[in-house]
N, C-alpha and C positions, 0 to 999 in steps of 0.2 A: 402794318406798314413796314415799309426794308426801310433799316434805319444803317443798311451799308453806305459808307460814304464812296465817292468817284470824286477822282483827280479832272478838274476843270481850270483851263487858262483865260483870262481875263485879257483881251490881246491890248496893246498900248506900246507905251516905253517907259520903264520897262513894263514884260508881262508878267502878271503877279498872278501864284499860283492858289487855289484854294481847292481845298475839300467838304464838298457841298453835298450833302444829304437831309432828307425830310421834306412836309410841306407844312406852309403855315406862316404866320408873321414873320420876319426874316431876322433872324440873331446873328450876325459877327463876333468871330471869335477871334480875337490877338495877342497872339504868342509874347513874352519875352524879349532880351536881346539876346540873348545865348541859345534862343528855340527856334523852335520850325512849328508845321501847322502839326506834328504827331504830335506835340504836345498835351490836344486834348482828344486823343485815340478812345479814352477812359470816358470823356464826357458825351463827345457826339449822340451815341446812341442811346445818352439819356432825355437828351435833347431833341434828338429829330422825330419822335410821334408828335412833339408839340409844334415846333418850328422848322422853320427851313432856316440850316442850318451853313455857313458858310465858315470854315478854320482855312485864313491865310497865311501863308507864307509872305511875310514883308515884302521890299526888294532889297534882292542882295541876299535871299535866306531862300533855302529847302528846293524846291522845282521854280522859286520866283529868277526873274534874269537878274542878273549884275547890270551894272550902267557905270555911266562916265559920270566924272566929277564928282566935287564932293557935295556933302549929303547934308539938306536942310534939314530939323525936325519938322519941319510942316509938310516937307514930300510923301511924307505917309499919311497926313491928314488929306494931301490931294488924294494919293493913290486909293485909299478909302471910299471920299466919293467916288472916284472913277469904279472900283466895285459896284457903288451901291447904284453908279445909273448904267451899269451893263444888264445890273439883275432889273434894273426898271423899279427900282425900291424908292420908295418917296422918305420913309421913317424908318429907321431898323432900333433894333435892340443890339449894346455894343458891350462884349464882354470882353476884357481884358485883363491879363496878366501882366504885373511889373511897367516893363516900357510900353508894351499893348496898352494897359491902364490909364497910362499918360497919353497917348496916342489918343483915347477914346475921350478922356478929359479935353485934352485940345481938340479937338473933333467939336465936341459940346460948346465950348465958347465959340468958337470961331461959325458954325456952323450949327446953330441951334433946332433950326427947323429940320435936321435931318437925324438929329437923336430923338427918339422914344425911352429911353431907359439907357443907366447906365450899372454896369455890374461889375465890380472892382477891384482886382486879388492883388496881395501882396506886393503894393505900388506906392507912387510917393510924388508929389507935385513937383519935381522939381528936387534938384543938388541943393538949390540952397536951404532946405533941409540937412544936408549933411553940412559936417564940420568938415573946413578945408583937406583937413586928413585925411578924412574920412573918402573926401571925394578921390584925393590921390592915393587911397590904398587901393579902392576900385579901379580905378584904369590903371596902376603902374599892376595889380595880380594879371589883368588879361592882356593888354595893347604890349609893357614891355620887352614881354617873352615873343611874342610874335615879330614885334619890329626888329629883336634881334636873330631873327632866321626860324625863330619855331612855329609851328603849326598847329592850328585849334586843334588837334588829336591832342598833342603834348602838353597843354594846359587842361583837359579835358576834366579829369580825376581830381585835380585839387583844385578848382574852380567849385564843380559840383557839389563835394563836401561841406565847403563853405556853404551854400544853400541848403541842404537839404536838413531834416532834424536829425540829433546822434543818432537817434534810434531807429533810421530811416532802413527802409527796406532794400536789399540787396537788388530787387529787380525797378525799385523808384530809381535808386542812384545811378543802375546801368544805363535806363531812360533818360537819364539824363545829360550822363557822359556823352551816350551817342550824341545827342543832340547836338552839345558844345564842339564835339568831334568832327561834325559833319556841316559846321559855320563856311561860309567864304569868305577865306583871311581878310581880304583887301576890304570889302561891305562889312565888317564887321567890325574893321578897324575904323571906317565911316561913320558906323554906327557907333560907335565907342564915344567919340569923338564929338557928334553931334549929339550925344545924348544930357554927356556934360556939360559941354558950351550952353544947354539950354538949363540956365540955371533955376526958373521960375519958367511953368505953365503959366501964369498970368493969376488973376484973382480966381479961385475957383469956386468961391461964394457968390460968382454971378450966374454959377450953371443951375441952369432951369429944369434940366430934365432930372425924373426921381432916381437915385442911384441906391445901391447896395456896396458894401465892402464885405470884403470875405479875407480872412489871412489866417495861417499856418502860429500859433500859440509859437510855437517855436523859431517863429523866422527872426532869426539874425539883423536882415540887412533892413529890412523895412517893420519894426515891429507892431504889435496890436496899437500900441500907445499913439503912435506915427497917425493911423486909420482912425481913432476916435479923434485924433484932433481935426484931421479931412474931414469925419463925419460931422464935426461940431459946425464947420464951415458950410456944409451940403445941408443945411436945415435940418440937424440932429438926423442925419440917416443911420439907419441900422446897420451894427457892425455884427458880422457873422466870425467868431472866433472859434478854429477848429481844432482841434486837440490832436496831437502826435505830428504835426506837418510843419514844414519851416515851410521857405521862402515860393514853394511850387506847392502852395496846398490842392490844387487843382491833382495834382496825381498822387501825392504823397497819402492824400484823406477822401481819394475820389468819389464815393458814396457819398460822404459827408457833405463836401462840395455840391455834388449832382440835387442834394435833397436839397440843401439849405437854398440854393443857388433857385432852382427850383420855384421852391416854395414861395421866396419874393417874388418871381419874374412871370407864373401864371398868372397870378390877376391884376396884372398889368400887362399880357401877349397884346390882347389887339390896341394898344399904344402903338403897334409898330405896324407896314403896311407889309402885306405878301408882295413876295415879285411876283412884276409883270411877265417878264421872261426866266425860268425854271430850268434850265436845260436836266430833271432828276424825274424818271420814268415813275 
């Protein structure tokens, strides 16, 4: 099977971009706030023999458009479905990273009958997890610097650090960088912005669908500790803890990831339904 992915537009408003390869039960993949859809360059093709595979660009991020006004957290939970009923998806499996994570969480509650699975990296219910400090160390390191005339390139490099584990690899951090580098200041400041305001996901002990956690030994801002307490919530779900990776274990530990990640999610594929429409030869 070609497990190359192709850049596909999702038309609407805005239009949200993704990179869809493979065939098979249909998996979403959601970036970060500081990512794009390359974020999982490293996974797709571990992923697409099994499933059809979809890595979005939010709005406001990577090939997805910018929009007017400002930015609910639930606009991503629409734009979501509006993916999943372009692809004619009734169930998907929904992997997320950090704010992806949350994204997929709210997804769940709100929208149950459209989760099959959920799979969970380096993510957190909600600020009100964090100590008030804690919430305004995070937005005054990224929003600050911007609001005062600089440019996600300029915060790029010391943002990343902070994520990634010491010992991280010279070409994981680059990926990184870029990543943060290549943000649309104004969406991202939206996204900042909305991320916090939304201080609590809601109870996430009413989500039905069976979930996995995966996080980086090393991550800083969301740690292992953080995920067993989610998991104790999620009806003791399994925590996958992977060694050398901070807060992007999806690239930092990508093997790791791809297996563990994996290993939960095949016997539970057909939980989730194929798309009707496939535009992936």
């Amino acid at each position: 099977m070609n497990t190359m992915s192709t850049l596909h537009l999702v038309p609407g408003a805005p239009r949200i971009a993704c990179d869809i390869a493979g065939r098979g039960p249909f998996a979403i993949f959601l970036h970060g706030i500081g990512g794009n859809r390359t974020n999982w360059r490293a996974n797709l093709p571990a992923f697409a023999p099994h499933f059809a595979c979809a890595a979005w660009d939010a709005r406001g991020y990577g090939a997805s458009d910018d929009y007017d006004g400002a930015l609910a957290f639930d606009d991503f939970v629409a734009d979501l479905l509006r993916v999943l009923d372009h692809f004619g998806v009734e169930r998907a499996h929904l992997v997320g990273l950090s704010m992806g994570g949350r994204i997929a969480m709210r997804c769940a509650l709100l929208h149950p009958q459209r989760v099959a699975t959920l799979t969970l990296l380096d993510t957190h219910e909600g600020f009100e997890a964090f100590s008030p400090e804690q919430r305004q160390a995070f937005v005054d390191s990224r929003r600050a610097p911007l609001l005062a005339g600089k440019e996600p390139r300029d915060i790029a490099e010391p943002v990343a650090r902070t994520l990634v584990s010491p010992g991280a690899r010279p070409e994981h951090l680059q990926q990184l960088v870029d990543s943060i580098a290549a943000l649309h200041k104004d969406s991202y400041i939206k996204s900042l912005e909305a991320t916090v305001a939304q201080v609590t996901l809601g109870d996430i002990a009413a989500i039905r669908a069976p979930a996995h956690f995966v996080v980086g030994a090393e991550d800083r801002l969301t740690p292992p500790a953080m995920h067993q307490e989610m998991a104790a919530k999620l009806g003791a779900a399994p925590v996958s803890v992977l060694t050398g990776a901070g807060h992007l274990s999806n690239i930092e530990a990508s093997e790791a990831f791809n297996a563990a990640a994996l290993a939960w999610l095949l016997p539970r594929a057909g939980a989730a339904s194929s798309p009707a429409k496939w535009p992936v030869p």
